[in-house]
N, C-alpha and C positions, 0 to 999 in steps of 0.2 A: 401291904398291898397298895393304899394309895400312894406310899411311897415311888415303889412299881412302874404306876400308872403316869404319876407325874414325872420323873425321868425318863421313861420312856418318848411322852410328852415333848419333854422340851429337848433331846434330843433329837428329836422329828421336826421341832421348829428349828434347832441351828442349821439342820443339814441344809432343809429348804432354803432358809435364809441366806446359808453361805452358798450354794449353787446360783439363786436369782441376781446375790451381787457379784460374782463369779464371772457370768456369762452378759450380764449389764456390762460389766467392766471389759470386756474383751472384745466390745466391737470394733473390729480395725478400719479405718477409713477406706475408702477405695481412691487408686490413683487420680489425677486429673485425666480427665479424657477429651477429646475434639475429633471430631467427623466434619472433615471439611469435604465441600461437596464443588464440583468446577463447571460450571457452564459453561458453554462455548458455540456460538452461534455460527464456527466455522465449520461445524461435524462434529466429529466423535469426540466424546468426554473418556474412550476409554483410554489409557496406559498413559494420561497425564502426569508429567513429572510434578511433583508438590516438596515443598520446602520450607522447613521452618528453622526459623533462627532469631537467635536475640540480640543481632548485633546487625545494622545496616551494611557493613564488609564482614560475612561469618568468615569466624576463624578458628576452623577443629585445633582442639589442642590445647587452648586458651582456659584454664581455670575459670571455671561461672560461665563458659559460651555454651548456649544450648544449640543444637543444628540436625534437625532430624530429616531423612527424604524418606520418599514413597512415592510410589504410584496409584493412579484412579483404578479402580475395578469397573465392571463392566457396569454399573451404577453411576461412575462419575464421583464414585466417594473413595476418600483412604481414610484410614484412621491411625493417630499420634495418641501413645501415652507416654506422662511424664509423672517423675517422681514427687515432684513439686508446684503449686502455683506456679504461674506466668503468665507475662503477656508475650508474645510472642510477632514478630512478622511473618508471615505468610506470602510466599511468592508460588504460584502456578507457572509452567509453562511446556509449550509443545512446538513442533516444527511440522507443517505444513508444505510440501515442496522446497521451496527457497525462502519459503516466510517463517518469521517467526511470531508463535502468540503467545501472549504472556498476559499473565494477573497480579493483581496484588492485593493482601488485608491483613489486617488483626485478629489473634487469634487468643482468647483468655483460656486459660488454663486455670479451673478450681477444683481443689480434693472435694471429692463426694459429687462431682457432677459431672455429666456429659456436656460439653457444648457442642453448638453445631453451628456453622458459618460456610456463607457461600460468598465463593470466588469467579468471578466471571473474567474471563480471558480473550483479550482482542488481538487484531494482527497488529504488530506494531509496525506505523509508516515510519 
């Protein structure tokens, strides 16, 4: 009977055991994230073009170039996710009549985190 008792026992401790390091072990990261947000002292933030890329001339196609667009919602924000860290450049821009306005920044990209960074966009003379 105590036999019984203690393998029952310690089958009740591997199960637990192996489930808690089971489920310890399977937490998956979550992507990088960025919320960039566009100010704009000329009007509207909404249906800002946003652009990000890792190379000063992006060039789709290019093994390693990263290059993603988006537009602002009616908040003034888009949001980018990426598979991996990065830094990235960051270019905002809109058109105005005949004008054009435009931004620029940096934008880091790390697994398990949201970043958030603001772009403000001028007319350019």
């Amino acid at each position: 009977m105590k036999g019984q008792t203690f393998r029952n026992s310690f089958i009740a401790v591997a199960i637990v055991s192996i489930t808690l390091f089971t489920a310890a072990g399977c937490k998956k990261n979550k992507k990088p994230k960025a919320i960039i947000t566009v100010n704009n002292s000329e009007g509207s933030n909404v249906g800002v073009n946003v652009e990000i890329h890792s190379r000063d001339i992006p060039s789709p196609g290019v093994p390693g170039v990263v290059q993603k667009t988006g537009k602002t919602s009616s908040d003034g924000k888009v949001e980018f996710e990426l598979d991996n860290d990065a830094i990235l450049t960051c270019v905002a821009w809109t058109t105005s009549g005949t004008d054009t306005i435009k931004g620029t920044g940096t934008v880091r990209f790390v697994t398990n985190e949201v970043t958030e960074e603001t772009i403000t966009i001028r007319k350019i003379q």
